[in-house]
N, C-alpha and C positions, 0 to 999 in steps of 0.2 A: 375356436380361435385359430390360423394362421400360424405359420414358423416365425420364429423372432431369429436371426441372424444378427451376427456383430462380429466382426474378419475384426484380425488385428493387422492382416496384408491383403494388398490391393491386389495379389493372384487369386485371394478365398475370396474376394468381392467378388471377380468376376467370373469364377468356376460358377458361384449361387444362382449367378444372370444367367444360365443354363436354361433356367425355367424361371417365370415371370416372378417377380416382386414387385412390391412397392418399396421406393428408394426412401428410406429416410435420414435426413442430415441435423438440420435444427429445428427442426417438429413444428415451427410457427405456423405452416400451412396445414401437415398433415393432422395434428391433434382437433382443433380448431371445426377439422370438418368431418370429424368422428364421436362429435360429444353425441352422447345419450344413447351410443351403440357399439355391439361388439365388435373387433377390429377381427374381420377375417381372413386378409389378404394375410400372402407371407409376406415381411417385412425385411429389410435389407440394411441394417442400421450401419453407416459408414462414417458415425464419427468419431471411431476409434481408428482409423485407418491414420498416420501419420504423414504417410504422401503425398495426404490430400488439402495438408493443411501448410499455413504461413506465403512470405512474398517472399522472392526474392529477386537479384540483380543477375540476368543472366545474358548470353551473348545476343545484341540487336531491341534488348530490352526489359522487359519486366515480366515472371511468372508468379498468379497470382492462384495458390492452391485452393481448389473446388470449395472445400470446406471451411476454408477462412471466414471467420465472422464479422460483421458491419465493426463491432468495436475495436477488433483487431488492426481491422483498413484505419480505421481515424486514428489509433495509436503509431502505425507503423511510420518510418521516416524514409517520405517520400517526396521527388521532387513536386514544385509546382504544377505536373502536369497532370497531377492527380489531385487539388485542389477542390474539381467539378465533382468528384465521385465522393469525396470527403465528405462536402456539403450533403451530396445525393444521403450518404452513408446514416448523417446524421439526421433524417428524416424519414428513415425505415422503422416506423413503430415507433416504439417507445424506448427507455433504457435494456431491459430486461428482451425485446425483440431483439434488438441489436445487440448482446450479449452471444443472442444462439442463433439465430438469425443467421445463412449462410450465403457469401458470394452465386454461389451455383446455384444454389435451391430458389435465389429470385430469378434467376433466370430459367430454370426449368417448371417453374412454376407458368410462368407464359404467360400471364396478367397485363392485358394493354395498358395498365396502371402502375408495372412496376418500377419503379422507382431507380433503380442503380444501371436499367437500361440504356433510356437515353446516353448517359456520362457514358456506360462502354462504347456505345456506336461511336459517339464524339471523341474516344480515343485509339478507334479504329481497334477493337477488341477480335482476337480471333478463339474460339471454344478448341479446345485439346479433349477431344474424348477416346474412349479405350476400350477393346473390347479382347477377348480372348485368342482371337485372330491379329492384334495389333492395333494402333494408333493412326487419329484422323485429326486431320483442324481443318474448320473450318468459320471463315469469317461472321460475325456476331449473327448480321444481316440476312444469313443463309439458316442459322440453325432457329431462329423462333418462326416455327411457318405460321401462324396464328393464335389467338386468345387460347390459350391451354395446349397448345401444340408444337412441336421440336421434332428437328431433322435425326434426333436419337432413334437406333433401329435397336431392334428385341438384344439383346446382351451386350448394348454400351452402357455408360458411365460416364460420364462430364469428371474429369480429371485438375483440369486446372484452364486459366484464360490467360491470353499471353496479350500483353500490349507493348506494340512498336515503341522504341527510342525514336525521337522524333527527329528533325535535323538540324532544329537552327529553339533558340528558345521560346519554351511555350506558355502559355495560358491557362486554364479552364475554371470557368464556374456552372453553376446549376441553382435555377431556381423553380419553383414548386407552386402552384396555386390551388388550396385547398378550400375547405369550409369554415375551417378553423388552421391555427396554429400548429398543433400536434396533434397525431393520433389521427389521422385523416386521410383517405383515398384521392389521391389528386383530381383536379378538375383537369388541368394541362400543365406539363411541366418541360423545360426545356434544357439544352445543355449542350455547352458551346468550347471547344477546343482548337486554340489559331498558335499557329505558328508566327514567328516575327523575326523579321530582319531589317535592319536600316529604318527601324519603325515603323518598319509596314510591315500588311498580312501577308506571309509566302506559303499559306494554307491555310484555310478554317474545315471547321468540322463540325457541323452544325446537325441536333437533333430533338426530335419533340417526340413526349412521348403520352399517352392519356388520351388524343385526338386521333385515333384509326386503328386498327384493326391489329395490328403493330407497332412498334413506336419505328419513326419513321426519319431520315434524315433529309436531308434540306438540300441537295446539290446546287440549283438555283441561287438560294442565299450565298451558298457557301462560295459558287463562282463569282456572285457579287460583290463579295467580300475582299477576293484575293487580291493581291496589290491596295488596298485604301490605308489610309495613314492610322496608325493606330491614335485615335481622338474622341473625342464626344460625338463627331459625326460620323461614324460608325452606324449607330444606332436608325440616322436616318435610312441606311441602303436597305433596311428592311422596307420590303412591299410586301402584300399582299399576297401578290401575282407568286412570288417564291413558295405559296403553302398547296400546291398543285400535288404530294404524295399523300395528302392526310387526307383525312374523310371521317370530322367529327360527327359525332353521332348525340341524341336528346336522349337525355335518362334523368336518374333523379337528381345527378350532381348538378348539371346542368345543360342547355341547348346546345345543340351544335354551331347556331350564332354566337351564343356568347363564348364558347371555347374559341374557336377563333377569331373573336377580338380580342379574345386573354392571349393567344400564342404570340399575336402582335406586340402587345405589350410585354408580356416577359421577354421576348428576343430582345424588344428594344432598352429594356431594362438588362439583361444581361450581355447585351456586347456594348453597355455605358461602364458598365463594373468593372469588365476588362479590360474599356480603355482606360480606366483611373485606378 
């Protein structure tokens, strides 16, 4: 068996990154993909680390610590513009996932499925990671380069994600297309964050995630979007022609056709939500 590690401070987390670990936070991933064998790697256990955890209000916007867990985010009092990840929040597992279940670890997890993605991109998310040499951020977009893979190099650490104050008042929802209700690997899910002034959009931020290789944002839409009155016909500006960065793929959830008639659908079902 592996060294088990557990810092109480985030300089012993990353003296340990010296030499490789496996990172662990809320286990939902790692335990999962270890049943019926011995755990060899050394392991890096950072949820005793304090620094890593809780949101808070700071200058230009909101810092949301690595470790924080899905039920934390739904409990925490935050504005509307966090609504979309709320939603997201409540669709990660079950009760008991989202108890332990960690901000960071869906995202270093890397899963074209993951869930609380989409709503970061759509809040224009930027990663804060740390390493013994010092701190880097970098915007969402840049640090998941593919299905199980991040711009993290040998002795970083995902620290916390910071999302911009916006400028004018915002929006967001998220919804989710599974096989069922709960408990379920999305088929396509999307997530939509607009800025409003004068009752119209003076920014959207548009993102799907489940349908390519990454989950992927919408610039197309989103310039479609800008200026329209915030109404029911919203929903029309969605075309098509806007889903030119995805590239659904056939598996067992379903085709690549029908993923993108479902991404259709949910946009136009989630920018009806926001305008009512």
């Amino acid at each position: 068996m592996g060294a088990y590690l557990r810092p109480r401070r985030l300089e012993e987390a990353l003296l340990a990154l010296d030499r490789p670990h496996v990172v662990l936070a809320g286990g939902t991933d790692f335990y999962p993909a270890r049943v019926g064998r011995a755990i060899e790697e050394d392991v890096l256990d950072i949820g005793a680390l304090a620094a890593l955890r809780g949101i808070s209000a700071v200058a230009g916007g909101w810092r949301l610590g690595a470790t924080t867990t899905w039920s934390e985010l739904v409990e925490a009092d935050l504005p509307p513009l966090f609504d979309g990840l709320k939603q997201a929040a409540r669709e990660v597992g079950g009760r008991q996932i989202q108890n332990v279940g960690t901000l960071a670890g869906n995202l270093c997890n890397a899963s074209p499925a993951a869930d609380g993605v989409p709503c970061l991109l759509a809040l224009d998310a930027e990663v804060e990671v740390a390493s013994r040499t010092g701190a880097r951020r970098l915007a969402l977009g840049q640090f998941i380069t593919g299905p199980r893979r991040t711009a993290l190099k040998p002795g970083e650490l995902v620290v916390a994600l910071h999302v911009p104050r916006p400028a004018h008042p915002t929006r967001s929802a998220f919804l989710k297309l599974g096989a069922r209700r709960y408990l379920v690997i999305s088929i396509a899910m999307a997530a939509a964050t607009v800025e409003i002034a004068d009752d119209r959009i003076a920014a959207a931020r548009v993102a799907v995630g489940a349908c390519s290789a990454v989950a992927q944002r919408l610039p197309a839409l989103e310039a479609a979007l800008a200026g329209a009155r915030v109404d029911r016909s919203l929903a029309d500006r969605v075309d098509p022609a806007h889903f030119t960065p995805l590239a659904p793929i056939d598996d067992v959830r379903g085709s690549a056709s029908y993923r993108s008639d479902a991404v259709l659908v949910l946009l136009r079902r989630l920018l009806t939500s926001i305008a009512s």
